[in-house]
N, CA, C and O atoms as a Maestro MAE file, in Angstrom:
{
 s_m_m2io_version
 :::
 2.0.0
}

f_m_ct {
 s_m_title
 :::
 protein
 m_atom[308] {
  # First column is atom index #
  i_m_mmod_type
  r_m_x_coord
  r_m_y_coord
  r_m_z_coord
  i_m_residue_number
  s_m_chain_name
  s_m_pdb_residue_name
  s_m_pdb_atom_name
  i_m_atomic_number
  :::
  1 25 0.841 -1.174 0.000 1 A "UNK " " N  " 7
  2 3 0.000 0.000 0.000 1 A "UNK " " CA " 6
  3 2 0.889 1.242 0.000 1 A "UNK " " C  " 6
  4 15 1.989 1.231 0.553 1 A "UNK " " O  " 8
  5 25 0.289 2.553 -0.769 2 A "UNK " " N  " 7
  6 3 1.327 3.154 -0.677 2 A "UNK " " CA " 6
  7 2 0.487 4.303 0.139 2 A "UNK " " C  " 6
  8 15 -0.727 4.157 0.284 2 A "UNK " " O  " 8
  9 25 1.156 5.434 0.658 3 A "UNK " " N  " 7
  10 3 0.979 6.555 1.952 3 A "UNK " " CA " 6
  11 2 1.359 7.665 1.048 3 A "UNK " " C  " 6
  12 15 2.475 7.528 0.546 3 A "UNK " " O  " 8
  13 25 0.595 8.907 0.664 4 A "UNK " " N  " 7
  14 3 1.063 10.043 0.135 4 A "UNK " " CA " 6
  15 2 0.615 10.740 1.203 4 A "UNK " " C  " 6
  16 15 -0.147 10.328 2.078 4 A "UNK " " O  " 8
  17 25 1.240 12.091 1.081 5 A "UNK " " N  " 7
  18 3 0.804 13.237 1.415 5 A "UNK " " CA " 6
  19 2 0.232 14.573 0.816 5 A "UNK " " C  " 6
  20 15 1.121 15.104 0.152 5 A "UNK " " O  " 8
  21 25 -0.805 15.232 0.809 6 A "UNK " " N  " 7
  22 3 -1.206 16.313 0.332 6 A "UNK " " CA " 6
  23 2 -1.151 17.865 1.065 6 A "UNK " " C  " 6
  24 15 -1.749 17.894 2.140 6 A "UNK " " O  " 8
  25 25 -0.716 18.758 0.773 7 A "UNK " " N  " 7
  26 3 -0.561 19.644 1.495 7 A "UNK " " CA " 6
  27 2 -0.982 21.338 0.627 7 A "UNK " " C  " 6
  28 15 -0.953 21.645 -0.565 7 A "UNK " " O  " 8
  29 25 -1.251 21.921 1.533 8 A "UNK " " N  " 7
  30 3 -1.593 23.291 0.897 8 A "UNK " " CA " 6
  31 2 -0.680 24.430 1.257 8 A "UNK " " C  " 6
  32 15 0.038 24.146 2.215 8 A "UNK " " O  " 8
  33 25 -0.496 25.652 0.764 9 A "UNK " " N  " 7
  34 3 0.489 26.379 1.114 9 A "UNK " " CA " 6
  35 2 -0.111 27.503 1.406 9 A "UNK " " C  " 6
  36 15 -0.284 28.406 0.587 9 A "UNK " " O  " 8
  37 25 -0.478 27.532 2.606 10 A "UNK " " N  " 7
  38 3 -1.841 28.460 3.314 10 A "UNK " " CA " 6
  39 2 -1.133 29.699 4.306 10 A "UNK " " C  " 6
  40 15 -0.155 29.518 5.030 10 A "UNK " " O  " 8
  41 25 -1.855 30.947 4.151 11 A "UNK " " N  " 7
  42 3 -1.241 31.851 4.676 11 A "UNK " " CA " 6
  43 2 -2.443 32.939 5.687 11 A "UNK " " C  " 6
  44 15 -3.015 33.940 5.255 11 A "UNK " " O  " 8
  45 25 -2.545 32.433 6.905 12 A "UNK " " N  " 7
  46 3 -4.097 33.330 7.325 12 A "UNK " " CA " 6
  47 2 -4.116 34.748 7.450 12 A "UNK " " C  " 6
  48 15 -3.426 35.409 8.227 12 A "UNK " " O  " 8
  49 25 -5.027 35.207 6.560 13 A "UNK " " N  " 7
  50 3 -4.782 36.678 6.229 13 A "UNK " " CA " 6
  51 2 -4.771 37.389 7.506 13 A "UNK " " C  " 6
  52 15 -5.482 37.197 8.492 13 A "UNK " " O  " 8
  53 25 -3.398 38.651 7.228 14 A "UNK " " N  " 7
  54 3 -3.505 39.175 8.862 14 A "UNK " " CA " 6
  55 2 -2.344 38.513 9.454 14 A "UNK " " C  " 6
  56 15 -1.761 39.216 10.278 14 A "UNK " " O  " 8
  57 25 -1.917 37.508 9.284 15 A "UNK " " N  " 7
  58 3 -0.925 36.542 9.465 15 A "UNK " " CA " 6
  59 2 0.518 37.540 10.050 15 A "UNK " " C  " 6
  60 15 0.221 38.735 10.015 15 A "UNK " " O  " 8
  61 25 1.624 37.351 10.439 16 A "UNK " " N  " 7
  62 3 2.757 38.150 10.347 16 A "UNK " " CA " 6
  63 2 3.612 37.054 10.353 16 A "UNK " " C  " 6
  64 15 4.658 37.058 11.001 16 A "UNK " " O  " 8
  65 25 3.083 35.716 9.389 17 A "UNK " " N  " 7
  66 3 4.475 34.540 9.199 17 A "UNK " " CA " 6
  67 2 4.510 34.955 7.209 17 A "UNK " " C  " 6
  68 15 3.652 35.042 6.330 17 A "UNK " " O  " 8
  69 25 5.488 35.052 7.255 18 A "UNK " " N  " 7
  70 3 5.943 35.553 5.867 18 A "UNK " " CA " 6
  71 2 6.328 34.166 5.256 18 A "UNK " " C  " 6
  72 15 6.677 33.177 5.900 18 A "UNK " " O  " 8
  73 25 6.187 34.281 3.730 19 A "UNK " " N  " 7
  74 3 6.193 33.516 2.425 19 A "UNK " " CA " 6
  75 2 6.869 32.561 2.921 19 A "UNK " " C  " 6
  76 15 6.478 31.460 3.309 19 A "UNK " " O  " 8
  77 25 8.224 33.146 2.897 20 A "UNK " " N  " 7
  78 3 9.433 32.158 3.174 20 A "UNK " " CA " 6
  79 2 9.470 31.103 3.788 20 A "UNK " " C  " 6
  80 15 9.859 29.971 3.500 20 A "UNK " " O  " 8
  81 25 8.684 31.923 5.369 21 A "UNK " " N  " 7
  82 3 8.652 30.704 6.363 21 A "UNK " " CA " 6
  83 2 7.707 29.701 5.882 21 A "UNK " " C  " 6
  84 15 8.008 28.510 5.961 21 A "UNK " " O  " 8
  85 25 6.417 30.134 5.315 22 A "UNK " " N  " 7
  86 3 5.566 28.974 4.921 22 A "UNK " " CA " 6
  87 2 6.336 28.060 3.678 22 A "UNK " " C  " 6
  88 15 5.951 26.953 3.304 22 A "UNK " " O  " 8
  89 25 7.110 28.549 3.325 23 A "UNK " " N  " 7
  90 3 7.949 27.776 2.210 23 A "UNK " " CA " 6
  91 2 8.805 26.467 2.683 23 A "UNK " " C  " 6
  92 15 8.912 25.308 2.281 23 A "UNK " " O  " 8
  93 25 9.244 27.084 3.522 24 A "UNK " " N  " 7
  94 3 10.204 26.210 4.564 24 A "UNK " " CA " 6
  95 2 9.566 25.307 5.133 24 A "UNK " " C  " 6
  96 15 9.835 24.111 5.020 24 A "UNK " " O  " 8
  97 25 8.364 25.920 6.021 25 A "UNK " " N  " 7
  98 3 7.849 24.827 6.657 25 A "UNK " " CA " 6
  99 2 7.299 23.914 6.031 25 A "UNK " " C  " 6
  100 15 7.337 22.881 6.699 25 A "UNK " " O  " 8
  101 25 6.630 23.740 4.738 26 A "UNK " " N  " 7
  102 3 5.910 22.896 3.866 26 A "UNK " " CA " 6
  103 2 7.305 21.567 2.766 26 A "UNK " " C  " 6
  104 15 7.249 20.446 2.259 26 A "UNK " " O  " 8
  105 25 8.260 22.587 2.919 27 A "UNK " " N  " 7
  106 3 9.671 22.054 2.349 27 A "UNK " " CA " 6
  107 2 9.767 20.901 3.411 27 A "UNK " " C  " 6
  108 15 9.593 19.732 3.067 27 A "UNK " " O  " 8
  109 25 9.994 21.184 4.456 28 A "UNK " " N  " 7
  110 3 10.816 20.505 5.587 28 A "UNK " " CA " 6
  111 2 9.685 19.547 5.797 28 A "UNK " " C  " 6
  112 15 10.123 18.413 5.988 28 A "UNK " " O  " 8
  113 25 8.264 19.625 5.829 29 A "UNK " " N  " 7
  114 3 7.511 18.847 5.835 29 A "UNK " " CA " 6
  115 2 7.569 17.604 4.506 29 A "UNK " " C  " 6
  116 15 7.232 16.440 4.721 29 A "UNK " " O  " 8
  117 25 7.989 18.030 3.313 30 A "UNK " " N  " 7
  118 3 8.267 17.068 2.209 30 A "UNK " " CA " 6
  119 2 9.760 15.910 2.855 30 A "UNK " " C  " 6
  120 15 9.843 14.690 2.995 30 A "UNK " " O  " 8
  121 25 10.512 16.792 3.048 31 A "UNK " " N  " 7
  122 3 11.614 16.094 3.767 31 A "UNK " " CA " 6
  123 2 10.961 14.763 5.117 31 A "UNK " " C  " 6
  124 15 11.152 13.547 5.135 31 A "UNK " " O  " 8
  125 25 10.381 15.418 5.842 32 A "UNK " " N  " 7
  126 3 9.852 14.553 7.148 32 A "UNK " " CA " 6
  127 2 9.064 13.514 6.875 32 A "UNK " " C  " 6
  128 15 9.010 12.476 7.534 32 A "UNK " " O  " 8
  129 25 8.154 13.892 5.451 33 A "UNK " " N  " 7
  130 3 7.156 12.733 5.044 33 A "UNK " " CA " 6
  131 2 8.320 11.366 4.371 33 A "UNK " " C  " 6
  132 15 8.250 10.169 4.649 33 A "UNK " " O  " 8
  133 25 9.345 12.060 3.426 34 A "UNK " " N  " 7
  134 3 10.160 11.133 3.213 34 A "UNK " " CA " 6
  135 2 11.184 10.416 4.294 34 A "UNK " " C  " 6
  136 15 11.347 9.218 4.059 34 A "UNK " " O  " 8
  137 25 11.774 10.837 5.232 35 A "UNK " " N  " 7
  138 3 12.342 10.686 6.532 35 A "UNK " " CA " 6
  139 2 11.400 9.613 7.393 35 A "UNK " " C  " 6
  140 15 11.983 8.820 8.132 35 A "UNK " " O  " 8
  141 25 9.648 9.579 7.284 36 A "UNK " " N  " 7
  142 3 8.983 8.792 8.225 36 A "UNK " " CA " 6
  143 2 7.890 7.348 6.981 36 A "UNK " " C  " 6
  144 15 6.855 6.742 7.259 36 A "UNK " " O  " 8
  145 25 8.510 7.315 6.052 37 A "UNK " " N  " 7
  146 3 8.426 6.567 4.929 37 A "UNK " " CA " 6
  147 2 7.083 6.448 4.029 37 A "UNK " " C  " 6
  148 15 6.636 5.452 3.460 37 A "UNK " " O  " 8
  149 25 6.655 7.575 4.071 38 A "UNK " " N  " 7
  150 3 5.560 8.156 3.086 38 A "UNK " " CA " 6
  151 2 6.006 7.856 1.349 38 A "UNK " " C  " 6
  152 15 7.099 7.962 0.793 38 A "UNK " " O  " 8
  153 25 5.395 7.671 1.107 39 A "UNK " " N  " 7
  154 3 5.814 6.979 -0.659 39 A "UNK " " CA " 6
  155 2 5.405 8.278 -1.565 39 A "UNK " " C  " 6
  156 15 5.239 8.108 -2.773 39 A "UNK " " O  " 8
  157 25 5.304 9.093 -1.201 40 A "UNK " " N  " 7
  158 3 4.969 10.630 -2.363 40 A "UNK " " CA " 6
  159 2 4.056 11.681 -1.838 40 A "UNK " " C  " 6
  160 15 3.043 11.463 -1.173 40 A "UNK " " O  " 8
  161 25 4.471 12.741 -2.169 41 A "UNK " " N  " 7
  162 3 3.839 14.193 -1.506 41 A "UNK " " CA " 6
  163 2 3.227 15.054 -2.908 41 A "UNK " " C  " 6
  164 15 3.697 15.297 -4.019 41 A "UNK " " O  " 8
  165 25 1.997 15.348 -2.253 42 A "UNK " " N  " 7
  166 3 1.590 16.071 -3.596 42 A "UNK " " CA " 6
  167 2 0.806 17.595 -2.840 42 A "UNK " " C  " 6
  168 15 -0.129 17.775 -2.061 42 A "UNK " " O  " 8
  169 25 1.750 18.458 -3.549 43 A "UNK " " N  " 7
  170 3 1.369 19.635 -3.665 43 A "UNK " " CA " 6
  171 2 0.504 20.384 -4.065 43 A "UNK " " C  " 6
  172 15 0.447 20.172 -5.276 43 A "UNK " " O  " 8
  173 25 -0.469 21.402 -3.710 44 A "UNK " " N  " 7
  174 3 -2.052 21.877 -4.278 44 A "UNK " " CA " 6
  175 2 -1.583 22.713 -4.980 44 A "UNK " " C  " 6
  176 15 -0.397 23.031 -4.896 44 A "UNK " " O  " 8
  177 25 -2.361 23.214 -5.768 45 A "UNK " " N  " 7
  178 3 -2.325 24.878 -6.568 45 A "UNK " " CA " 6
  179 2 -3.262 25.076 -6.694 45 A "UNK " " C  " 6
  180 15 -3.954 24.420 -7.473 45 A "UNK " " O  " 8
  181 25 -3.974 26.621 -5.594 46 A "UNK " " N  " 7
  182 3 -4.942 26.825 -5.837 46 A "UNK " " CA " 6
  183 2 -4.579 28.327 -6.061 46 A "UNK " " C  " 6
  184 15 -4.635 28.838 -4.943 46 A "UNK " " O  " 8
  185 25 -4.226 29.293 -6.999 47 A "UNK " " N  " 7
  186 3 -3.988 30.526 -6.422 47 A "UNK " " CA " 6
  187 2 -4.363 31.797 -6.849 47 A "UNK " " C  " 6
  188 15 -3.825 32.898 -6.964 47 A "UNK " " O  " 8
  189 25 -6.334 30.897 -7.207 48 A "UNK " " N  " 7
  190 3 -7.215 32.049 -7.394 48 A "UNK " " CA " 6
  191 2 -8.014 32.004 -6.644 48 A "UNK " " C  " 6
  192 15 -9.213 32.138 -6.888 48 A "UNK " " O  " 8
  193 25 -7.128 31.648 -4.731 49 A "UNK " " N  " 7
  194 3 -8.156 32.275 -3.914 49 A "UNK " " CA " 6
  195 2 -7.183 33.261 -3.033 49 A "UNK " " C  " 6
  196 15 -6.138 33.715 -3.499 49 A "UNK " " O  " 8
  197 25 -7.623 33.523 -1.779 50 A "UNK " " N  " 7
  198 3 -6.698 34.093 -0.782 50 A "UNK " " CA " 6
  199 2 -6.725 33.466 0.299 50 A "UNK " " C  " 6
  200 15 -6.876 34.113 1.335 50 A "UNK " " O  " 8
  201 25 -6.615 32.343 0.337 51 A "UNK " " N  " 7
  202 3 -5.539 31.247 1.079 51 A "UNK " " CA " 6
  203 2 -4.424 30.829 0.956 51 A "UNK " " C  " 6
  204 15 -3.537 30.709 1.801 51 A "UNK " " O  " 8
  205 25 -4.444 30.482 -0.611 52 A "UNK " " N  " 7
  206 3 -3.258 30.110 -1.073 52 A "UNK " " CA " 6
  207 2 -2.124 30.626 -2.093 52 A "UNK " " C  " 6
  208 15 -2.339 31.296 -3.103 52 A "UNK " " O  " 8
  209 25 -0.953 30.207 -1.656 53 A "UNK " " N  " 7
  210 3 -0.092 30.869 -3.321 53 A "UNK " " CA " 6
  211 2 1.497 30.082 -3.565 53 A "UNK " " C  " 6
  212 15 2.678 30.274 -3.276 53 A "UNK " " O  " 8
  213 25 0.660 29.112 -4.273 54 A "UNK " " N  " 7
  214 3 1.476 28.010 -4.842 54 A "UNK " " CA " 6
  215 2 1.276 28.451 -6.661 54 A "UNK " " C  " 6
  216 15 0.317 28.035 -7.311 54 A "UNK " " O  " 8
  217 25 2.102 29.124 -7.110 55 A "UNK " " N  " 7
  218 3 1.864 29.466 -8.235 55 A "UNK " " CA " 6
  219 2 2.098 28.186 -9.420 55 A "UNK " " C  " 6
  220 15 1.585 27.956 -10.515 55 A "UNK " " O  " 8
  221 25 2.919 27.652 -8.768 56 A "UNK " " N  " 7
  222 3 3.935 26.394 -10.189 56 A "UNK " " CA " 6
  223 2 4.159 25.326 -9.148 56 A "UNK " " C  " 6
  224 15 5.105 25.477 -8.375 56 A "UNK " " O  " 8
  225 25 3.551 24.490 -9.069 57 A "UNK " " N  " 7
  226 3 3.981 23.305 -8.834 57 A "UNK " " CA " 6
  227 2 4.774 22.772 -8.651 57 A "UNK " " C  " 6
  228 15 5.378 22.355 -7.663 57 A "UNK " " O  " 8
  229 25 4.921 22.701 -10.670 58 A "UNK " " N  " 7
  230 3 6.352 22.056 -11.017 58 A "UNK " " CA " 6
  231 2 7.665 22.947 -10.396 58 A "UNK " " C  " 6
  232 15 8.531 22.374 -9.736 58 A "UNK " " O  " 8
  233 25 7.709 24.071 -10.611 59 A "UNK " " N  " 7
  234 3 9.019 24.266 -9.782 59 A "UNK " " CA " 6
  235 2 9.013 24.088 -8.704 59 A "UNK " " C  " 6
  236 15 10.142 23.973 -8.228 59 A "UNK " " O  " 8
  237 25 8.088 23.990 -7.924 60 A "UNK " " N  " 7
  238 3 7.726 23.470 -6.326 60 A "UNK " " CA " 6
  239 2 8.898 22.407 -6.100 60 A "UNK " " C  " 6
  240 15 10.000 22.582 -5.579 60 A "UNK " " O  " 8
  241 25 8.304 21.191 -6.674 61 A "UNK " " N  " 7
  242 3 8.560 19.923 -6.683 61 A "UNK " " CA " 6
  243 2 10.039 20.277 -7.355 61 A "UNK " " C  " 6
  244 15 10.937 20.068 -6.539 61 A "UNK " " O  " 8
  245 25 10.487 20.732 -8.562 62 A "UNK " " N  " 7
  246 3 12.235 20.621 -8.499 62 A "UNK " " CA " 6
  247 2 13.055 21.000 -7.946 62 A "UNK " " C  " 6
  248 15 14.230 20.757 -8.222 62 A "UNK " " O  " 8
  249 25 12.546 21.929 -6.708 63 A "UNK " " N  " 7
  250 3 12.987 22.206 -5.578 63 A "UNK " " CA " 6
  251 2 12.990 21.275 -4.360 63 A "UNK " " C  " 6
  252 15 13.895 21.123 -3.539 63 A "UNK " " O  " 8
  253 25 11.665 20.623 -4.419 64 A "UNK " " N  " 7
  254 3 11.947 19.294 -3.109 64 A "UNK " " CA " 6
  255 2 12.429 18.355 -3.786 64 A "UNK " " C  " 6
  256 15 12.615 17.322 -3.142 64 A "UNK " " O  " 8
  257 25 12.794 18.326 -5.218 65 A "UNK " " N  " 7
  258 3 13.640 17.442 -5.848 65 A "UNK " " CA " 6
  259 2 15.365 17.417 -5.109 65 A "UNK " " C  " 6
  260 15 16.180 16.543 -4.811 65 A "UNK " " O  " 8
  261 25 15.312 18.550 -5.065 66 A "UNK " " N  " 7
  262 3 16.790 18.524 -4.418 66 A "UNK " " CA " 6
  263 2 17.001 18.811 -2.905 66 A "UNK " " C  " 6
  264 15 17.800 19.610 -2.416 66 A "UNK " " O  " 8
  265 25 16.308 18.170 -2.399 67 A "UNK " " N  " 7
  266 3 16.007 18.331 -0.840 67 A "UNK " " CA " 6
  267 2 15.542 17.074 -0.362 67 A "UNK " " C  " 6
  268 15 15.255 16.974 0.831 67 A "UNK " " O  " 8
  269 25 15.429 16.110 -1.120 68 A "UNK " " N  " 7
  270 3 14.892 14.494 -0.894 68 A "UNK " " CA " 6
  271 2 15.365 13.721 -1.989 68 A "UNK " " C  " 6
  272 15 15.977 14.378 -2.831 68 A "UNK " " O  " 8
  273 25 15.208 12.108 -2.276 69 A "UNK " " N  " 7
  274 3 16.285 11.140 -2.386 69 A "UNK " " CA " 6
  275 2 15.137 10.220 -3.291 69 A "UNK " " C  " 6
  276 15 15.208 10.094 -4.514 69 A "UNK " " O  " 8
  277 25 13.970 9.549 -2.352 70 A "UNK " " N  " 7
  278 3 13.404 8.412 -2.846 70 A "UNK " " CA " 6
  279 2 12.136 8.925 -3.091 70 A "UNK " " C  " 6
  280 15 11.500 8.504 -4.057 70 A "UNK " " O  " 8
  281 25 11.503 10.100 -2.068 71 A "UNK " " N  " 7
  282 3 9.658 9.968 -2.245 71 A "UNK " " CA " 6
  283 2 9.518 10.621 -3.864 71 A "UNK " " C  " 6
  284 15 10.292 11.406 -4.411 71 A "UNK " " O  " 8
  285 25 8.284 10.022 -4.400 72 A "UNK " " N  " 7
  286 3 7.380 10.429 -5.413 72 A "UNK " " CA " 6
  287 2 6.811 11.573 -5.693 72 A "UNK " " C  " 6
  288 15 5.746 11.581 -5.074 72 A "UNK " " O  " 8
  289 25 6.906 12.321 -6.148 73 A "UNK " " N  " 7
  290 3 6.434 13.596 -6.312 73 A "UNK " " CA " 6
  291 2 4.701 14.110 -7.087 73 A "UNK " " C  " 6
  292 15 4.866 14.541 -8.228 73 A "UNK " " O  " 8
  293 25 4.405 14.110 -6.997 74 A "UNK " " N  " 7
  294 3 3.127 14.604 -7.817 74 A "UNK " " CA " 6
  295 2 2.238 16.053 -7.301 74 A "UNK " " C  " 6
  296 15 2.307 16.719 -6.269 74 A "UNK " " O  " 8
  297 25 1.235 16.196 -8.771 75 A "UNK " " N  " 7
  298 3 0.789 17.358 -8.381 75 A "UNK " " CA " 6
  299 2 -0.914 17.057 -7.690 75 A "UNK " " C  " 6
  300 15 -1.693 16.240 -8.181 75 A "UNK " " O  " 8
  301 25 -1.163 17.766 -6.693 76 A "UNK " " N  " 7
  302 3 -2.952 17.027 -6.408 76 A "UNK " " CA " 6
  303 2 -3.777 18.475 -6.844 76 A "UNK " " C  " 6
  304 15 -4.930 18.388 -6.422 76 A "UNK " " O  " 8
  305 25 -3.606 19.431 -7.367 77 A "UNK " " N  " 7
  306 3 -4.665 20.122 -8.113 77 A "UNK " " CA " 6
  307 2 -3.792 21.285 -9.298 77 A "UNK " " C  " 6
  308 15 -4.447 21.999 -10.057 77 A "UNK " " O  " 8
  :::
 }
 m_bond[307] {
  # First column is bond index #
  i_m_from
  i_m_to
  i_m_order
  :::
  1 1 2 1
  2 2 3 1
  3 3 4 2
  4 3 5 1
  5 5 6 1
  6 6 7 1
  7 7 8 2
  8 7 9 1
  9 9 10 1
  10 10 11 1
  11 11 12 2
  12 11 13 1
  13 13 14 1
  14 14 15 1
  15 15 16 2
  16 15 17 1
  17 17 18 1
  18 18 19 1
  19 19 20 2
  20 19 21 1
  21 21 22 1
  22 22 23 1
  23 23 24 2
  24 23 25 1
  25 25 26 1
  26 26 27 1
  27 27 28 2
  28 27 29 1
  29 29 30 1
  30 30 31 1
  31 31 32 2
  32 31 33 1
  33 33 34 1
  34 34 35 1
  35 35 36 2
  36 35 37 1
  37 37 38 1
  38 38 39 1
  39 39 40 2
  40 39 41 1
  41 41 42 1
  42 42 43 1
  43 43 44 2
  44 43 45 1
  45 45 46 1
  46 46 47 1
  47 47 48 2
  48 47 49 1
  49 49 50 1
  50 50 51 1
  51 51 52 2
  52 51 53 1
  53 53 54 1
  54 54 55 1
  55 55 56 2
  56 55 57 1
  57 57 58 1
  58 58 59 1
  59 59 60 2
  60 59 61 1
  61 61 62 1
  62 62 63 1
  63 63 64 2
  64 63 65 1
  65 65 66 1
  66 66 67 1
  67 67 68 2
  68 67 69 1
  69 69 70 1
  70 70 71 1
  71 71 72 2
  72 71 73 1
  73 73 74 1
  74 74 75 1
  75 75 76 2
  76 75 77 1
  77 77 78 1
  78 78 79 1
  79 79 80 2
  80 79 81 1
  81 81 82 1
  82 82 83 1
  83 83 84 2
  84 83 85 1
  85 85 86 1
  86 86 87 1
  87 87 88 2
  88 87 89 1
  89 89 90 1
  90 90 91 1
  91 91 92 2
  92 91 93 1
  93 93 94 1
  94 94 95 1
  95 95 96 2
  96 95 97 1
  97 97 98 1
  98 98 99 1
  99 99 100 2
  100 99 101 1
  101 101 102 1
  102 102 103 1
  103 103 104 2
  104 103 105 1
  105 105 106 1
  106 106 107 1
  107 107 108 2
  108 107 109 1
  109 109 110 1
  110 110 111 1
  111 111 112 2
  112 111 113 1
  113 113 114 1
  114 114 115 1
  115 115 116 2
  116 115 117 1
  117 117 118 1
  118 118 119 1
  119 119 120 2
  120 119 121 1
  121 121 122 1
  122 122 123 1
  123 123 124 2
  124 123 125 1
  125 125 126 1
  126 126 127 1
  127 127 128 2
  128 127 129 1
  129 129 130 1
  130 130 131 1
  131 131 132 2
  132 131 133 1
  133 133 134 1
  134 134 135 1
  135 135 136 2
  136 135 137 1
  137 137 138 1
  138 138 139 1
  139 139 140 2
  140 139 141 1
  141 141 142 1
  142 142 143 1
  143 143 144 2
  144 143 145 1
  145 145 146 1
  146 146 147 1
  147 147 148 2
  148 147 149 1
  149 149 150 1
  150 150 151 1
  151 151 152 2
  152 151 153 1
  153 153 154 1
  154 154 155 1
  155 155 156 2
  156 155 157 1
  157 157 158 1
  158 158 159 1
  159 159 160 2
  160 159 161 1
  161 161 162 1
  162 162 163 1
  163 163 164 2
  164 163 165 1
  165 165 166 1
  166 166 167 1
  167 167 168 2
  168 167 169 1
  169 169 170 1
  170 170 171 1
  171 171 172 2
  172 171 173 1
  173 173 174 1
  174 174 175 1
  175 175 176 2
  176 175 177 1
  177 177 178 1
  178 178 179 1
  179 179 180 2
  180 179 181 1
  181 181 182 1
  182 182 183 1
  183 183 184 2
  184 183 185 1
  185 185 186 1
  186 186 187 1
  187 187 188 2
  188 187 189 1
  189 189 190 1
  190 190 191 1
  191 191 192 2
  192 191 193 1
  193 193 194 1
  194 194 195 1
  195 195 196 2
  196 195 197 1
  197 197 198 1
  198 198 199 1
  199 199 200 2
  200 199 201 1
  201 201 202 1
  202 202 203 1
  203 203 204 2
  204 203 205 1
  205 205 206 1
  206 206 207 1
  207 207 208 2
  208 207 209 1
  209 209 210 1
  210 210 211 1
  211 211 212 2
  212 211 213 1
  213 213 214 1
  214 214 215 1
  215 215 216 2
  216 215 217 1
  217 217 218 1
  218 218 219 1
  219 219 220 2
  220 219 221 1
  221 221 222 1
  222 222 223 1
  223 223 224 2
  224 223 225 1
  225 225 226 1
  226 226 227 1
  227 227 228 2
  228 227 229 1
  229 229 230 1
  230 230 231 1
  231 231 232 2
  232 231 233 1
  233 233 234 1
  234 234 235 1
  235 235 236 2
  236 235 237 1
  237 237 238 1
  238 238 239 1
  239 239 240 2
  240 239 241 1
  241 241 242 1
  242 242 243 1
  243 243 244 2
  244 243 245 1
  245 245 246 1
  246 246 247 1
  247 247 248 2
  248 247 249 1
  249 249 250 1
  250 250 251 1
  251 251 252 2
  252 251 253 1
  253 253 254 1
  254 254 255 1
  255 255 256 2
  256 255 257 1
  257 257 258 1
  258 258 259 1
  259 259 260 2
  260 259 261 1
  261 261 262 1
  262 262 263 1
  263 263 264 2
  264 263 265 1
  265 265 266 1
  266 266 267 1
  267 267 268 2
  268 267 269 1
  269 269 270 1
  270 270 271 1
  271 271 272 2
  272 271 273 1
  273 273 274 1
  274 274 275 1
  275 275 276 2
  276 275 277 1
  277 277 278 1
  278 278 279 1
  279 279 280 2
  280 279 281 1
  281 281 282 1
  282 282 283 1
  283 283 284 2
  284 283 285 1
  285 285 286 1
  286 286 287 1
  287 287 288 2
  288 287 289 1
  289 289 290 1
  290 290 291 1
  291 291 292 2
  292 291 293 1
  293 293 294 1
  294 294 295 1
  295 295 296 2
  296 295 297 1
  297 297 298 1
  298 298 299 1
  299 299 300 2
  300 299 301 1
  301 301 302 1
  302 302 303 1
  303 303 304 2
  304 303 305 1
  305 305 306 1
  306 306 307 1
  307 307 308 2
  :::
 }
}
């Protein structure tokens, strides 16, 4: 059986945690899912609302490309 993860890149308006950090933390979370043996992480794009702002995916992912080893990558919207 395989275990993915889905995640959103959410920012609550009003917020005072900046881009970066949500970048990081969702990064380091791709890392941890691969670290606790999750078989692939898939990233949302939603960013015609104001929750989210995951513009590209794909560069998402060739970035946790080089930050992880074995997990699967995919996109979930």
């Amino acid at each position: 059986m395989d275990v993915a993860s889905t995640y959103f890149f959410v920012v609550r308006l009003g917020s005072n945690v900046t881009d970066g950090t949500v970048y990081e933390q969702k990064l380091r979370l791709a890392e941890l899912a691969e670290e606790r043996g999750f078989d692939a992480v898939w990233p949302t794009e939603h960013h015609f609302f104001d929750y989210s702002f995951c513009p590209d995916n794909l560069k998402l992912l060739a970035f946790v490309a080089g930050r992880t080893t074995d997990i699967k990558l995919g996109t979930a919207a």
